[in-house]
Jmol script that loads the backbone (N, CA, C; Angstrom):
load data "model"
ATOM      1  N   UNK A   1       0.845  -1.180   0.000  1.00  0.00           N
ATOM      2  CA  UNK A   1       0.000   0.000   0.000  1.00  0.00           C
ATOM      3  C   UNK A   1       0.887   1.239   0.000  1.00  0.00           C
ATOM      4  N   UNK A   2       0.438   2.258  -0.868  1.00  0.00           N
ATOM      5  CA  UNK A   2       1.354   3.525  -0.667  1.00  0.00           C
ATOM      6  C   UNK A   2       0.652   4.389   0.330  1.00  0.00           C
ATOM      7  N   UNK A   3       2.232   4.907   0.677  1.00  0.00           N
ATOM      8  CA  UNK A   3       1.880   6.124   1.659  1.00  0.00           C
ATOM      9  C   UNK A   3       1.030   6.987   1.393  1.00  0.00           C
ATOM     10  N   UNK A   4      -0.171   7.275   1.670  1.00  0.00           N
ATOM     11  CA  UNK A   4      -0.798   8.665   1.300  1.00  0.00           C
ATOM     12  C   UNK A   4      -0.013  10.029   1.092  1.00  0.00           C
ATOM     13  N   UNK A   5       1.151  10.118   1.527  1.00  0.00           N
ATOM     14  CA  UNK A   5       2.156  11.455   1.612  1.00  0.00           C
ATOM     15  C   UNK A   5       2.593  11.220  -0.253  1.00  0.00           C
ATOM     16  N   UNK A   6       2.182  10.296  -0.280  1.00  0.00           N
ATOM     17  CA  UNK A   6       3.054   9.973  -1.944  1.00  0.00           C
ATOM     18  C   UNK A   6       2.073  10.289  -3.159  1.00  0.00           C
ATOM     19  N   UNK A   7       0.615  10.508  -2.499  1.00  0.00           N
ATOM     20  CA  UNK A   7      -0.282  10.774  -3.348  1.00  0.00           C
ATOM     21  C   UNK A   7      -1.382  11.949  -2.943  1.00  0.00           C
ATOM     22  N   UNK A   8      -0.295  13.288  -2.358  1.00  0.00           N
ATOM     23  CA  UNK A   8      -0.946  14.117  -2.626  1.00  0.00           C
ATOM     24  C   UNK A   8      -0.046  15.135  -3.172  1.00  0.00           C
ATOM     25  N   UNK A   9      -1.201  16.536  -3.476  1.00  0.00           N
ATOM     26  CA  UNK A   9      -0.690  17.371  -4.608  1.00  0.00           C
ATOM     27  C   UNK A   9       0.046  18.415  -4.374  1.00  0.00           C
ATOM     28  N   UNK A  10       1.170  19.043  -4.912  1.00  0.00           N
ATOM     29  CA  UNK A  10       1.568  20.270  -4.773  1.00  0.00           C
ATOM     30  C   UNK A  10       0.761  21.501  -4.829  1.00  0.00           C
ATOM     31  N   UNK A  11       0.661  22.692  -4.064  1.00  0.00           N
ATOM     32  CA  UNK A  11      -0.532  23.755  -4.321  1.00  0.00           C
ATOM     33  C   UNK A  11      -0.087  24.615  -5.338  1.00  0.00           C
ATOM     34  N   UNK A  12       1.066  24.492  -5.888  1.00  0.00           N
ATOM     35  CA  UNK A  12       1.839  25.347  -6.948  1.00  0.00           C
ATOM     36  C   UNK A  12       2.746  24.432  -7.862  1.00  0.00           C
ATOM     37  N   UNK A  13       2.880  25.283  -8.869  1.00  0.00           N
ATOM     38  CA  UNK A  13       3.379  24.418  -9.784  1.00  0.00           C
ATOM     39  C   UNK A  13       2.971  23.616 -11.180  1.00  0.00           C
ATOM     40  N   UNK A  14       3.754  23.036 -11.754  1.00  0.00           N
ATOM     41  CA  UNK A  14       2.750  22.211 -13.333  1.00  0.00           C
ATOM     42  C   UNK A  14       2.058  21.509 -12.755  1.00  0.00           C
ATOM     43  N   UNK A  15       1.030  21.437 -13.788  1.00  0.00           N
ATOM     44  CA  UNK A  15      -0.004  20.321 -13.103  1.00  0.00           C
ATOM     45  C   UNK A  15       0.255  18.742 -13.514  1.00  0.00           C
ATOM     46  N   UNK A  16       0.511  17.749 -12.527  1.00  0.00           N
ATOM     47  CA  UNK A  16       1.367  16.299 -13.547  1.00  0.00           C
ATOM     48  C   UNK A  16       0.013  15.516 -13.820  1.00  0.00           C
ATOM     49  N   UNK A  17      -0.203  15.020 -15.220  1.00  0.00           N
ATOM     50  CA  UNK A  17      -0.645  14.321 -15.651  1.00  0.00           C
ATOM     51  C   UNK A  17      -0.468  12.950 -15.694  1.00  0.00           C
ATOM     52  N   UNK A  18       0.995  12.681 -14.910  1.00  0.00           N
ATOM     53  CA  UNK A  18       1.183  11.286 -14.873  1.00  0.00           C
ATOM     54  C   UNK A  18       0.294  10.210 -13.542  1.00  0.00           C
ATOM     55  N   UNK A  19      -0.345  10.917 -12.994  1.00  0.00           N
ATOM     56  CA  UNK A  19      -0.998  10.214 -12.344  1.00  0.00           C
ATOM     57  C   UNK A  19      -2.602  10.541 -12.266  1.00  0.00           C
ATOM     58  N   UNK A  20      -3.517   9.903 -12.519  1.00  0.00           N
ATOM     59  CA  UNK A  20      -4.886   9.777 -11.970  1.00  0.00           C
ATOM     60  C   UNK A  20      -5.745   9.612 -10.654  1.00  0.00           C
ATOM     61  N   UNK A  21      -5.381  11.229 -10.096  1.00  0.00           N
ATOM     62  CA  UNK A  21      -6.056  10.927  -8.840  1.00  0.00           C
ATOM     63  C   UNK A  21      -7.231  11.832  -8.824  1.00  0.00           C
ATOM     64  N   UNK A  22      -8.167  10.915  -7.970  1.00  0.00           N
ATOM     65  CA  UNK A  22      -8.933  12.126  -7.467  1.00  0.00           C
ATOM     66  C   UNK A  22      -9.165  12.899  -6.651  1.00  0.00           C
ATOM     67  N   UNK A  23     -10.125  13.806  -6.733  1.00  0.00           N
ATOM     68  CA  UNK A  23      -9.767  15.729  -6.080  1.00  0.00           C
ATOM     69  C   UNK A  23     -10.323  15.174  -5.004  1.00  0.00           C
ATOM     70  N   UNK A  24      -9.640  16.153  -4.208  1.00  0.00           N
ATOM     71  CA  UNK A  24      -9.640  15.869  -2.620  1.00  0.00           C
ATOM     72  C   UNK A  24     -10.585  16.665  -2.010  1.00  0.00           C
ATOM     73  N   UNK A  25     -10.602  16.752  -0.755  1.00  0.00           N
ATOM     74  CA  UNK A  25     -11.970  17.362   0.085  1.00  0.00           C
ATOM     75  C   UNK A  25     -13.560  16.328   0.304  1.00  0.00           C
ATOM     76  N   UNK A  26     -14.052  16.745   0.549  1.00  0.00           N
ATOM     77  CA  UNK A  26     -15.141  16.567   0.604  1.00  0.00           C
ATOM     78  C   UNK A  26     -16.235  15.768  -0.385  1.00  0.00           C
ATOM     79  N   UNK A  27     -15.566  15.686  -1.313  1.00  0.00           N
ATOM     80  CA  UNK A  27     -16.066  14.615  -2.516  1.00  0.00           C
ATOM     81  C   UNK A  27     -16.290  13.300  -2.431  1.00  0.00           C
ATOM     82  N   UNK A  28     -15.282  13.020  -1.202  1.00  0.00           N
ATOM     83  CA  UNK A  28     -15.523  11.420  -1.235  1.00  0.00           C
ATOM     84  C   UNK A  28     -16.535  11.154  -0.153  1.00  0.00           C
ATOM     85  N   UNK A  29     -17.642  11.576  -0.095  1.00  0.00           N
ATOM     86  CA  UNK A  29     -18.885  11.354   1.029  1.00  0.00           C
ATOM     87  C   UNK A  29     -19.929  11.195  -0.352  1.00  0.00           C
ATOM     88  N   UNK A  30     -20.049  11.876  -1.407  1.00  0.00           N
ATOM     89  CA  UNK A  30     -20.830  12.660  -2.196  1.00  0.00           C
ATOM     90  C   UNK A  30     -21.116  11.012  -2.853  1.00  0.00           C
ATOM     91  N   UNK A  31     -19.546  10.698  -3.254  1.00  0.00           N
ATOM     92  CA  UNK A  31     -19.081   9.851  -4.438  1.00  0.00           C
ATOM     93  C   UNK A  31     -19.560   8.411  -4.010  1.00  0.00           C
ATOM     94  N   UNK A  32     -19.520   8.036  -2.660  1.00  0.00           N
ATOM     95  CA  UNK A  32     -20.242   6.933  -1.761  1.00  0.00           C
ATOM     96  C   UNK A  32     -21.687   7.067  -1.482  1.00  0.00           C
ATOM     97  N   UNK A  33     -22.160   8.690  -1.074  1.00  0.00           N
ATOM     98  CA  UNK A  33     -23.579   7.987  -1.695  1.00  0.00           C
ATOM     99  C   UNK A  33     -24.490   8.040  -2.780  1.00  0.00           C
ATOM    100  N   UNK A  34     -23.737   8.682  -3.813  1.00  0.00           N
ATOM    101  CA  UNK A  34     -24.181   8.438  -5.323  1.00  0.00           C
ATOM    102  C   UNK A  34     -24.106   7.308  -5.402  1.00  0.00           C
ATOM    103  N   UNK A  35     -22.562   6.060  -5.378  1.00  0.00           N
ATOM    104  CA  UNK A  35     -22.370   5.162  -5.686  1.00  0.00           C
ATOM    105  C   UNK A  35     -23.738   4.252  -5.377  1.00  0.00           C
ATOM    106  N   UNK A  36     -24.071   4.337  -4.134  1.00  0.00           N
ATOM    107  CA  UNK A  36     -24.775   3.475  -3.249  1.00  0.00           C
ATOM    108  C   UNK A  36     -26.201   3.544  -3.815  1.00  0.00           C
ATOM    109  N   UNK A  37     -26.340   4.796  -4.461  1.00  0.00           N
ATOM    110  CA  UNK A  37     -28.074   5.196  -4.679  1.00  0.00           C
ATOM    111  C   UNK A  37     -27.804   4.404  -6.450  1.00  0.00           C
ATOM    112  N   UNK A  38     -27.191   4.695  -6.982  1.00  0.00           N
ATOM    113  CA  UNK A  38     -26.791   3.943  -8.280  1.00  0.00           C
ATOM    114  C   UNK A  38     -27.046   2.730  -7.985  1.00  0.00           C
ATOM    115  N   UNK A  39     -26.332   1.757  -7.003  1.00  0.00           N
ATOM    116  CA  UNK A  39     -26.673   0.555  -6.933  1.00  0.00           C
ATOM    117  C   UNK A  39     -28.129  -0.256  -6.909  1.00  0.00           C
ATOM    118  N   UNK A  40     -28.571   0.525  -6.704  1.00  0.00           N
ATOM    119  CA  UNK A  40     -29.932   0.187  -6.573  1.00  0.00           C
ATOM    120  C   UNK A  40     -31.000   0.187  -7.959  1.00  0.00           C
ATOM    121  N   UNK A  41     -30.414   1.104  -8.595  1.00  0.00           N
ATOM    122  CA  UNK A  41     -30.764   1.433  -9.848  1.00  0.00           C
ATOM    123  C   UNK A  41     -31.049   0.173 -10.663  1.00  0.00           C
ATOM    124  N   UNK A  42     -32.106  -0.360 -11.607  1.00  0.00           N
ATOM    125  CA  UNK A  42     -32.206  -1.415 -12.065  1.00  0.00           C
ATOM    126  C   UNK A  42     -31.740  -0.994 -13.445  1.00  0.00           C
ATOM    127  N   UNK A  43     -31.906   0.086 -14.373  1.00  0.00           N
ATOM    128  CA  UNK A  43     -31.764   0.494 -14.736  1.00  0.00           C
ATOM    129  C   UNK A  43     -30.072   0.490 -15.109  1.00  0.00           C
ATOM    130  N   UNK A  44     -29.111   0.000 -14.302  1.00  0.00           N
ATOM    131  CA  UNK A  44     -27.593  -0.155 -14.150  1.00  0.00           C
ATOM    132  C   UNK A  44     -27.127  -0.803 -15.169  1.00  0.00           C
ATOM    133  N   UNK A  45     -27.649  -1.944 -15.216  1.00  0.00           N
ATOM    134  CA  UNK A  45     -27.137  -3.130 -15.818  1.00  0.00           C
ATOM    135  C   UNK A  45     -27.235  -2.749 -17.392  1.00  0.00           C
ATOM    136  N   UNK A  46     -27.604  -1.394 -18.241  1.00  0.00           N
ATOM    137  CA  UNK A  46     -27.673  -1.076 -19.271  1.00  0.00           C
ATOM    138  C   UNK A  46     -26.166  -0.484 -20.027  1.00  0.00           C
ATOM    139  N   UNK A  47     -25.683   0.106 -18.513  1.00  0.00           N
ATOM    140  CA  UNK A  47     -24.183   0.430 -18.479  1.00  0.00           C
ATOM    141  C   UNK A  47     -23.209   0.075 -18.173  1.00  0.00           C
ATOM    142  N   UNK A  48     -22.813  -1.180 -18.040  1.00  0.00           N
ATOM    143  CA  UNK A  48     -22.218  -2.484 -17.856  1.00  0.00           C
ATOM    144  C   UNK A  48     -22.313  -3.420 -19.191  1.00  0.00           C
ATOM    145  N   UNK A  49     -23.570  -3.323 -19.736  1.00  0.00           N
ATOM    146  CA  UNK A  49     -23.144  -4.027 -21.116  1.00  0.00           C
ATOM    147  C   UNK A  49     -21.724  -3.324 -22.070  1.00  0.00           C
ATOM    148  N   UNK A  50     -21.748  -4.183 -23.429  1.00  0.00           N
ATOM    149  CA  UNK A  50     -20.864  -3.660 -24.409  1.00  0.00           C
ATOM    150  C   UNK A  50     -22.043  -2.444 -24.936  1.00  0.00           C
ATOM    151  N   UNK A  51     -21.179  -0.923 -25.323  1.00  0.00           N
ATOM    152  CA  UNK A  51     -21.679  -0.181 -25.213  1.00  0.00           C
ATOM    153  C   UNK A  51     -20.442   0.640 -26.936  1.00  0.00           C
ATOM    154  N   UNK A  52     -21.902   0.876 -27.692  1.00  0.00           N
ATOM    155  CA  UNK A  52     -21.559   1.375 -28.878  1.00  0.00           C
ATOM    156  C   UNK A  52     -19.938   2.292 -29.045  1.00  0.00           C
ATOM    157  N   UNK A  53     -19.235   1.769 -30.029  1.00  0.00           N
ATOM    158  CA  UNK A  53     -17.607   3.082 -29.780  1.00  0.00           C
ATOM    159  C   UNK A  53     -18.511   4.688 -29.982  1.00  0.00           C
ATOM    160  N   UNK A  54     -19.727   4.735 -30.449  1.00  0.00           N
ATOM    161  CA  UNK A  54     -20.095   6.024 -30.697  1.00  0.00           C
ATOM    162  C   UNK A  54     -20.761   6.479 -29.670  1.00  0.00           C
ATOM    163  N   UNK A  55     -21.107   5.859 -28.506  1.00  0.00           N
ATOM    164  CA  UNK A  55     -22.147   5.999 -27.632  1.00  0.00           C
ATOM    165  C   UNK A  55     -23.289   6.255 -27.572  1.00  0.00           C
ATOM    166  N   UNK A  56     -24.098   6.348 -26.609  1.00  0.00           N
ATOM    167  CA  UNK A  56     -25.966   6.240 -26.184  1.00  0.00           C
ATOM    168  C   UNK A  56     -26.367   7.649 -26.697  1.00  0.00           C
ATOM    169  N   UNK A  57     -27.328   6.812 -27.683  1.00  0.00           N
ATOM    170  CA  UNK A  57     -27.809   8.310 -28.235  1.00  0.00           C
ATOM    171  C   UNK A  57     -28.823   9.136 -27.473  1.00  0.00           C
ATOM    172  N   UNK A  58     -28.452   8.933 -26.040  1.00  0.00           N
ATOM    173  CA  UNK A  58     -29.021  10.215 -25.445  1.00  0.00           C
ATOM    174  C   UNK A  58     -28.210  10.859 -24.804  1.00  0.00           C
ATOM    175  N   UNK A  59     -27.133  10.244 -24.603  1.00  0.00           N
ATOM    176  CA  UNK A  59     -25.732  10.899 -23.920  1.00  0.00           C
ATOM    177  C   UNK A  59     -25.671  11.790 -25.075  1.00  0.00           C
ATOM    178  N   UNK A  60     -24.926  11.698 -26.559  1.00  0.00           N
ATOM    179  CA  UNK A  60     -24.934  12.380 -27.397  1.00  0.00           C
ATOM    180  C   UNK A  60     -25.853  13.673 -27.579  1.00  0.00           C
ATOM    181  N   UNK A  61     -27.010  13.093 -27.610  1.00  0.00           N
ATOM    182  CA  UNK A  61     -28.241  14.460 -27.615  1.00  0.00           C
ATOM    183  C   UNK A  61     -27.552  15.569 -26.331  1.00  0.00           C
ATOM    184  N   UNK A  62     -27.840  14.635 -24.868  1.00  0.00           N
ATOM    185  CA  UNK A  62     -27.231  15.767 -24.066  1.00  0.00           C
ATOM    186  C   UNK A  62     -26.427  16.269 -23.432  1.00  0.00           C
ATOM    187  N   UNK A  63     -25.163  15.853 -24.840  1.00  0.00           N
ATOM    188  CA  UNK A  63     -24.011  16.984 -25.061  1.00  0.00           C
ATOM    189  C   UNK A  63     -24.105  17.863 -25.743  1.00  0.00           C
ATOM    190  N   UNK A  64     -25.028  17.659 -26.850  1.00  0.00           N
ATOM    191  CA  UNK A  64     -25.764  18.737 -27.418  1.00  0.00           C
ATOM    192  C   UNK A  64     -26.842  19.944 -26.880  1.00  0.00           C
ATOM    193  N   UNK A  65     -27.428  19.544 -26.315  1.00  0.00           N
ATOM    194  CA  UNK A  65     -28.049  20.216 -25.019  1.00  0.00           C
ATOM    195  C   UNK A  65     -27.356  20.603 -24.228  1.00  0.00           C
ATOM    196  N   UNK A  66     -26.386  20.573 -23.616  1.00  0.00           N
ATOM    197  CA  UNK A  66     -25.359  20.950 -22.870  1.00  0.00           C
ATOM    198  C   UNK A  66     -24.523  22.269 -24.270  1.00  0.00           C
ATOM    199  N   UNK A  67     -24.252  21.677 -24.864  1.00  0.00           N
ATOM    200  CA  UNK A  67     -23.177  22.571 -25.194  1.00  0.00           C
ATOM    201  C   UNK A  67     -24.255  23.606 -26.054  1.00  0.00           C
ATOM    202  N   UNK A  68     -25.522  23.499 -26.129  1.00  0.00           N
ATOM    203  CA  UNK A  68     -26.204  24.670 -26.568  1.00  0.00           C
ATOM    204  C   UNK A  68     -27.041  25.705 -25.337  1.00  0.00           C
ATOM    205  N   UNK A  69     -26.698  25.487 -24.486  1.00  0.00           N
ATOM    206  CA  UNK A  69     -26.639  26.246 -23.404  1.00  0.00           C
ATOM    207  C   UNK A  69     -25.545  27.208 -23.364  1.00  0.00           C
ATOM    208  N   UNK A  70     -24.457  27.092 -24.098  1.00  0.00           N
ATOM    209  CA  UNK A  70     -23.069  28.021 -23.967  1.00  0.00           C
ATOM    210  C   UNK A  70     -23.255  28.429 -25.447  1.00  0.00           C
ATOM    211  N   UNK A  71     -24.396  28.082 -26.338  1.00  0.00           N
ATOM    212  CA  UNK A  71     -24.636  29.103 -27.692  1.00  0.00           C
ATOM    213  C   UNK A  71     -23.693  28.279 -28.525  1.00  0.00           C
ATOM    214  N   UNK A  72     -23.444  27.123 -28.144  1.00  0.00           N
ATOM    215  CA  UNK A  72     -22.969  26.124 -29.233  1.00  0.00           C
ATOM    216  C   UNK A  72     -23.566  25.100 -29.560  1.00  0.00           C
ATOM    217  N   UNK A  73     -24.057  25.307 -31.250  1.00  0.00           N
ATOM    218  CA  UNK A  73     -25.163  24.507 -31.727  1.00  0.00           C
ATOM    219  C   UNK A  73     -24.196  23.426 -32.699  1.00  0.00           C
ATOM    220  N   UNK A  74     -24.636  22.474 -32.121  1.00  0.00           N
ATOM    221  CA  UNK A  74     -23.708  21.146 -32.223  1.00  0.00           C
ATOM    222  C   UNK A  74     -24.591  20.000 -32.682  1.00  0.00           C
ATOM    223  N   UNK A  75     -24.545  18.905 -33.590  1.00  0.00           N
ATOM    224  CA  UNK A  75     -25.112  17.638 -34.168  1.00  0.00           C
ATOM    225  C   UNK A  75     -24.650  16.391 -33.276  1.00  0.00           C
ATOM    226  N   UNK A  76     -25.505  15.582 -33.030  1.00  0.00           N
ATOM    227  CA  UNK A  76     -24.678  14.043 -32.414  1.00  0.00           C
ATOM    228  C   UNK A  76     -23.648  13.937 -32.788  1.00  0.00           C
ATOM    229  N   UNK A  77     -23.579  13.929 -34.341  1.00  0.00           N
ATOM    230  CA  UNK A  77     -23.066  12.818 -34.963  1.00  0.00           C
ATOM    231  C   UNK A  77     -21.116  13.538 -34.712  1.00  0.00           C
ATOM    232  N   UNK A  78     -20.895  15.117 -34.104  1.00  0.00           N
ATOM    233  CA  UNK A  78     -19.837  15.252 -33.796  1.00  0.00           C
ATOM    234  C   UNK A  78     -19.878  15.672 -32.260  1.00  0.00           C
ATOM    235  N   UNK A  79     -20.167  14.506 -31.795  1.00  0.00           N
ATOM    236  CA  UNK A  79     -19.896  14.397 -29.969  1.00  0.00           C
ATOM    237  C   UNK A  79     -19.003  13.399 -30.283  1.00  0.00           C
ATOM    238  N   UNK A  80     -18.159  13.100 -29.531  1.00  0.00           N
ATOM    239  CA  UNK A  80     -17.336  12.560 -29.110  1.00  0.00           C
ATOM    240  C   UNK A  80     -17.401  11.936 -27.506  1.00  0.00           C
ATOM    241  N   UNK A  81     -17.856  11.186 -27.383  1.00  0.00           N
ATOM    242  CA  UNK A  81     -17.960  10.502 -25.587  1.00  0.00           C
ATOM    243  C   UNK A  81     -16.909  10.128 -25.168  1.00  0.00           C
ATOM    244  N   UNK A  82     -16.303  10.458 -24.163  1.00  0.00           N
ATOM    245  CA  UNK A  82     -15.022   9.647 -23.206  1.00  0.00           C
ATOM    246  C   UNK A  82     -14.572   9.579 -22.046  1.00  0.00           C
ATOM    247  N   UNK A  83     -13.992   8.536 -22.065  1.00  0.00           N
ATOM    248  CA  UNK A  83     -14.431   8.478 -20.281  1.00  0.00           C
ATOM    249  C   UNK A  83     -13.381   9.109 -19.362  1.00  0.00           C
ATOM    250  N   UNK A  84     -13.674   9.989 -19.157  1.00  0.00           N
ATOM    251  CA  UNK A  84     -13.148  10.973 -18.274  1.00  0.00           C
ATOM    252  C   UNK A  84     -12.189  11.783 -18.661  1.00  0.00           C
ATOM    253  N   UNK A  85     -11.549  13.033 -17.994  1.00  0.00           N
ATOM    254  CA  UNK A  85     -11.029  14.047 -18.491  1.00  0.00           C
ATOM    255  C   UNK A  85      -9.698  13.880 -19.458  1.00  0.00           C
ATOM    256  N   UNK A  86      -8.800  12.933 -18.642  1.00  0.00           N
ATOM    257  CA  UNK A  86      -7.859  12.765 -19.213  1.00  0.00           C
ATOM    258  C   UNK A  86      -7.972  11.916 -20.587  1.00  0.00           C
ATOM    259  N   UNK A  87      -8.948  10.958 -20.800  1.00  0.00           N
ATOM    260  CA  UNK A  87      -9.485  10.413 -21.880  1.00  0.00           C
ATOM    261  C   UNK A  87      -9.805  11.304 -23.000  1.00  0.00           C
ATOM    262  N   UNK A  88     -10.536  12.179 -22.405  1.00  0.00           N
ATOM    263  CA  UNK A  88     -10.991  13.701 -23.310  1.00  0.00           C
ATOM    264  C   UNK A  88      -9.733  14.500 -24.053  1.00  0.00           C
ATOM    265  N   UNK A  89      -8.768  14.987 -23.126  1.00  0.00           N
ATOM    266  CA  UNK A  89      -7.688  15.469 -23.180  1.00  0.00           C
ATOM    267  C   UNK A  89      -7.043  14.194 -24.233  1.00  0.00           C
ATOM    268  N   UNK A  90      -6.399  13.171 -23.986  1.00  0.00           N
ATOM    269  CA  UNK A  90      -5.822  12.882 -24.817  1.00  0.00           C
ATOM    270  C   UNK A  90      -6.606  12.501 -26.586  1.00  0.00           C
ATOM    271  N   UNK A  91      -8.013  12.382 -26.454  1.00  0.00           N
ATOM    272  CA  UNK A  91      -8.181  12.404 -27.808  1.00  0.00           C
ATOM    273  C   UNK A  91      -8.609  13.696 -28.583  1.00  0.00           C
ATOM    274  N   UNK A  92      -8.376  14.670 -27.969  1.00  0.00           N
ATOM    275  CA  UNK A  92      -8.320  15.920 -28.314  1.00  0.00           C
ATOM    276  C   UNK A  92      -6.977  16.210 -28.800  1.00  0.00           C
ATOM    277  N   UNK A  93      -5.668  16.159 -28.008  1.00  0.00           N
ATOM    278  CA  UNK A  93      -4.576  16.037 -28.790  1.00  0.00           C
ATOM    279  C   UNK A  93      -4.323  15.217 -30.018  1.00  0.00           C
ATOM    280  N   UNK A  94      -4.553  14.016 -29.312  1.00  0.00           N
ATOM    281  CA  UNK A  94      -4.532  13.174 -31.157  1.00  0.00           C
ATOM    282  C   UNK A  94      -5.273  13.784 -32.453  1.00  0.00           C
ATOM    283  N   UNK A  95      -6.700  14.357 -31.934  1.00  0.00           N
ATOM    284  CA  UNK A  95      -7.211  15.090 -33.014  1.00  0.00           C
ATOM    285  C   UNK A  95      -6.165  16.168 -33.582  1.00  0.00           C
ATOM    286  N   UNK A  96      -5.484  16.997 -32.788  1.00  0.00           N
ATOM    287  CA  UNK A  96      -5.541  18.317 -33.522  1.00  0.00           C
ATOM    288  C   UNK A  96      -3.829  17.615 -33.954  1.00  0.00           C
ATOM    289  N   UNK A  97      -3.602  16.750 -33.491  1.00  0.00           N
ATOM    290  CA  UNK A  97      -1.920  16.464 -33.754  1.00  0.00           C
ATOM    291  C   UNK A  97      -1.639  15.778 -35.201  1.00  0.00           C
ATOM    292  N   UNK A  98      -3.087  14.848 -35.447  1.00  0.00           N
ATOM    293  CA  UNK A  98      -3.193  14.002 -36.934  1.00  0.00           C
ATOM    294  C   UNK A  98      -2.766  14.827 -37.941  1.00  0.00           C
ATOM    295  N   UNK A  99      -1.824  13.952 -38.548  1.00  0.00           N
ATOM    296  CA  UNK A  99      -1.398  14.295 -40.139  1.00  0.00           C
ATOM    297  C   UNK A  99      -2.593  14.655 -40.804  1.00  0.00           C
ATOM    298  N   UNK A 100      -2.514  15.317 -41.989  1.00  0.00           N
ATOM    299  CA  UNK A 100      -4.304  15.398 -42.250  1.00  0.00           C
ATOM    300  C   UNK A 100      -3.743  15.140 -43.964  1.00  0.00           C
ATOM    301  N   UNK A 101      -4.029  14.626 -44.239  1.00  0.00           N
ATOM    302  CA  UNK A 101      -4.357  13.764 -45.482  1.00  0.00           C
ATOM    303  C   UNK A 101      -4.731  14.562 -46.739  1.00  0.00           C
TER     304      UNK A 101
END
end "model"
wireframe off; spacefill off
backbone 0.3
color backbone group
């Protein structure tokens, strides 16, 4: 087991991407009883299956809904779903980094 002293953050400084942790404070009460109220959910077992590379076309819709709240009018068919920030982040670089043909 690691030391907890080994996995927390500097208050200054680059921000390191080499590790995946999560934000500290008070979150982890929130995150246990979401988890817990989720469990119950029958409804679960829809997100645990194999799940389209393009994703649930209502996730899609409401990223679209989402991002037309900030006056950006956006189509499914260019959402992009991923799982979590750093996931986001790195296929955002690959996008803008691709040779383009």
């Amino acid at each position: 087991m690691k030391d907890l002293a080994d996995l927390s953050r500097p208050g200054s400084g680059p921000i390191g991407l080499s590790r995946n942790l999560p934000f500290l404070g008070v979150s982890g009460r929130y995150l246990s009883r979401t988890l817990a109220e989720l469990s119950g959910a029958p409804e679960l077992s829809a997100f645990l299956d194999h799940q389209s590379e393009k994703g649930l076309v209502h996730h899609l819709h409401g990223g679209c809904d989402w991002l037309a709240r900030t006056g950006v009018k956006a189509d499914p068919d260019e959402i992009v779903i991923t799982c979590g920030a750093q996931h986001g982040t790195l296929v955002t670089l690959m996008a803008v980094a691709a040779p383009r043909a």
